[in-house]
C-alpha positions in Angstrom: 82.1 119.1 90.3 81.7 117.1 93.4 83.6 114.3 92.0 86.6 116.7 91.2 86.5 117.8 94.5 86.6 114.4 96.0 89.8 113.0 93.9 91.8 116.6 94.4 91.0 116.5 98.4 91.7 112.8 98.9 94.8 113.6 96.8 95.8 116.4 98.9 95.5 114.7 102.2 97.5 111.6 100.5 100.3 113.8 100.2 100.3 114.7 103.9 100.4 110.9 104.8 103.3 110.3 102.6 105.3 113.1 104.0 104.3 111.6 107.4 105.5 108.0 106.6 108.7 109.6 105.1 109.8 110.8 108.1 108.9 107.7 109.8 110.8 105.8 107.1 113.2 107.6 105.7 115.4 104.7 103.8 112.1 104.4 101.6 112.4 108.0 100.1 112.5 106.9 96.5 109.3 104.5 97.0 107.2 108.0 99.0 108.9 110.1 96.5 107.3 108.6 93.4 103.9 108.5 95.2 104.1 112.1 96.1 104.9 113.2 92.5 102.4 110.7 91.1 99.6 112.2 93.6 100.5 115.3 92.1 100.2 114.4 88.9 96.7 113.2 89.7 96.0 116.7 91.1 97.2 118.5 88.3 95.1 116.2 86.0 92.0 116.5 87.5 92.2 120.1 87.9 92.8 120.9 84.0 90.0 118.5 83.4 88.1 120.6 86.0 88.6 123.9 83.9 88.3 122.4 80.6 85.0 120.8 80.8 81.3 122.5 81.3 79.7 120.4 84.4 76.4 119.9 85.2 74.6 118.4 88.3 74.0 115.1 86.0 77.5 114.4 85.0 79.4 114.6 88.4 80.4 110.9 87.4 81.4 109.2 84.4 77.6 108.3 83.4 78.4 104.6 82.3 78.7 104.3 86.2 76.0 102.8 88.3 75.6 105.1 91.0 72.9 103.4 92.9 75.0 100.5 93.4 75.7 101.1 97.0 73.0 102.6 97.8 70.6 101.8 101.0 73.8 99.7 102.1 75.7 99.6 105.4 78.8 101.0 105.0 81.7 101.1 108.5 84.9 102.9 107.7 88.0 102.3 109.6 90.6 104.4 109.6 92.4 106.0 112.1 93.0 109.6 110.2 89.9 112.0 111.0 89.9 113.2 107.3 90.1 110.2 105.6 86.9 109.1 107.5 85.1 111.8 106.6 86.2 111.9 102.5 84.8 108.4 102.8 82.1 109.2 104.7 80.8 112.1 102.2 81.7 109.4 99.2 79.3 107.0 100.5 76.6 109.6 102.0 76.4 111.2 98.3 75.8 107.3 97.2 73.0 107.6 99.7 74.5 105.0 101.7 73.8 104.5 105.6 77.5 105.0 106.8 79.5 104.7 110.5 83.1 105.3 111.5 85.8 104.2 113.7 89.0 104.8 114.3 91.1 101.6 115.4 90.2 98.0 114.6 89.0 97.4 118.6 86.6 100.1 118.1 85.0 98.6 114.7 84.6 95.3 116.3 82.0 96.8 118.5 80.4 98.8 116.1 80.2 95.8 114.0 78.4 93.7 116.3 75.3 96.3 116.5 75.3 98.2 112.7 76.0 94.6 111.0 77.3 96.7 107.8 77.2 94.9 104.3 80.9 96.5 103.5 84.0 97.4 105.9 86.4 100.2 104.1 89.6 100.1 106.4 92.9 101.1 106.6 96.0 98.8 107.0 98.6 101.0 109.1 96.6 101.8 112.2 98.0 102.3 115.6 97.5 99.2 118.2 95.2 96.7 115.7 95.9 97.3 112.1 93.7 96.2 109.4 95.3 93.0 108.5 94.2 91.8 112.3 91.2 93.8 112.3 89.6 91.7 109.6 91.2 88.7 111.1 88.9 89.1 113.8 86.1 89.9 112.2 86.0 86.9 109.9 86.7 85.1 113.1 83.9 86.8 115.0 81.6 85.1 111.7 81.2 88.3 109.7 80.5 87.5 106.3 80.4 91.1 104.6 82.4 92.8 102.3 86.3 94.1 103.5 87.7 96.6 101.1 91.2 97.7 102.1 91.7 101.2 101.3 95.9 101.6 101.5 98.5 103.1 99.9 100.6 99.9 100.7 100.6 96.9 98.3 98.7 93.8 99.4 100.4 91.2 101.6 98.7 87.7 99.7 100.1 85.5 102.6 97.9 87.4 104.8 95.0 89.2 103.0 91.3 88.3 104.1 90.1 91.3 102.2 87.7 91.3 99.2 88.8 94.1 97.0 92.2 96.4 98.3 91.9 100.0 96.6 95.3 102.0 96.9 95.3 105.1 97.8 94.5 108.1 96.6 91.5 106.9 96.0 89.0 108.4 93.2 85.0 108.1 94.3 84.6 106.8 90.6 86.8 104.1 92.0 85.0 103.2 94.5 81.7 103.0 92.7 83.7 100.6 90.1 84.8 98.6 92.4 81.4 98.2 94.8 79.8 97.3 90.8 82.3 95.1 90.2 81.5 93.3 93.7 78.3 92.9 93.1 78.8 90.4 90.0 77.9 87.0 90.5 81.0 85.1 90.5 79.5 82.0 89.8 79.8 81.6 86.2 83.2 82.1 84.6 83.2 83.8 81.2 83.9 81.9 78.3 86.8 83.5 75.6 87.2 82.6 72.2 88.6 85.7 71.3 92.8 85.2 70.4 93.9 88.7 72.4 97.5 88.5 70.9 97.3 91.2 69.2 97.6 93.3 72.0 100.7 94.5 73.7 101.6 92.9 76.6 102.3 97.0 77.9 98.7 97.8 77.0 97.5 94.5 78.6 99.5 95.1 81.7 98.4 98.9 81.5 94.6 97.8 81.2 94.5 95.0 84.0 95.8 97.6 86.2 93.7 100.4 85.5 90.6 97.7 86.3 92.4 96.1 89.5 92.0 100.0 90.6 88.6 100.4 90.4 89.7 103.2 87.5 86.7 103.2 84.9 86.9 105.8 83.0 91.1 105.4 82.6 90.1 101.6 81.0 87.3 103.3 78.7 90.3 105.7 77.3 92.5 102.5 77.1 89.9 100.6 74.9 88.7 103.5 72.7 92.1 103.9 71.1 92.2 100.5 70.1 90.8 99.9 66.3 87.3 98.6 65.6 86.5 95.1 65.5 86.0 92.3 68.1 88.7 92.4 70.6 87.1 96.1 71.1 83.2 95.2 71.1 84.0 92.5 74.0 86.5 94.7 76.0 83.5 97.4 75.7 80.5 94.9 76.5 82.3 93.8 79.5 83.1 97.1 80.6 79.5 98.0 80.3 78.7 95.2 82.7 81.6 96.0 85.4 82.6 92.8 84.8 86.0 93.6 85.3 87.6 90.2 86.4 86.7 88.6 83.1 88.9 91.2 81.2 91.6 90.4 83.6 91.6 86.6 83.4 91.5 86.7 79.4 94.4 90.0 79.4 96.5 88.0 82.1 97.7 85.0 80.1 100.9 85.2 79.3 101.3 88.8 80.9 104.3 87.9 83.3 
């Protein structure tokens, strides 16, 4: 239940920000209007699923996800949107996580320098210091944590210091993903022998995307349709192990 209510309420609050930035940007109404009706989508999705399935305390997340992956960590959230903080804040409390706030980027430079957090969640649009030269700063300033962007913009490359961007709305499934995914040493690269021509590029593209989100149990869907056999078993195996950036190096060939 609690996840439901997480994804519908981040959702909901989503939509307010949208209508905000609307009226701050108005010449960008088709790109807030397609993000408002796809937020809403999400709603309506999550509350059939809501109805249509008996929940128990046990299955509150997809169980293939590792909950304790966070937990006992250091977690400071930036954002400067009082109900934002505190979705995030009940995300990581229920992953039994040891969790601050602030609300501008001058503010989590001082918290930083006395909680030492393992991960920064933080907003990019943020009055005064935005998150772009927040974590400027803080790599600067020596920190050598994990920076998660939580946005609803896309990612600026030529700028980025971040470690994962998650766009918003935001799912706490996604968020435990993505923390998993974090937390695989990067040190070996996967080896493919696997020919993964067979797939469409569309379902490639659709997969890669679903994984760069942090969306678990969307990818699971994706790879259950596909017919038994090897491409399946590895693309399952993997999955299993959150080790999402393997999928996406072997899908990405050839993609664009």
């Amino acid at each position: 239940m609690k996840y439901y209510l997480h994804s519908i309420i981040n959702s909901l609050h989503q939509i307010t920000s949208y209508a905000a930035l609307l009226r701050k940007y108005p010449d960008k109404i088709d790109e807030y209007t397609h993000l408002i009706e796809h937020t809403a989508f999400s709603i309506d999705t999550n509350l059939q699923e809501l109805f249509q399935t008996n929940h128990t305390p046990s299955d509150e997340y997809p169980k293939s996800l590792n909950t304790n992956v966070a937990s006992g960590k250091r977690v400071l959230i930036v954002d400067d949107m009082s109900e934002n903080r505190e979705i995030l804040s009940d995300i990581f409390q229920t992953l039994h996580c040891d969790v601050r706030s602030a609300s501008g980027g001058l503010e989590a430079l001082q918290i930083v320098g006395s909680f030492a957090p393992d991960m920064v969640c933080m907003d990019i649009l943020m009055p005064g210091m935005d998150g772009y030269a927040t974590a400027a700063e803080l790599r600067k300033a020596g920190y050598e944590g994990t920076l998660i962007a939580i946005s609803a913009l896309k990612e600026d490359l030529s700028k980025s210091v971040f470690d994962a961007w998650l766009f918003k709305p935001f799912t706490a499934e996604q968020i435990i993903s993505l923390l998993a995914s974090q937390s695989i040493s990067r040190g070996d690269i996967t080896e493919v022998s696997l020919d993964f021509s067979p797939l469409s590029v569309a379902f490639r593209k659709e997969l890669c995307s679903a994984l760069e989100h942090g969306a678990l149990s969307q990818s699971e869907k994706l790879v259950e349709m596909l017919e038994a056999g090897e491409i399946k078993t590895w693309l399952l195996e993997r999955l299993d192990l959150m080790d999402f950036d393997a999928i996406i190096n072997a899908l990405s060939v050839d993609v664009d």
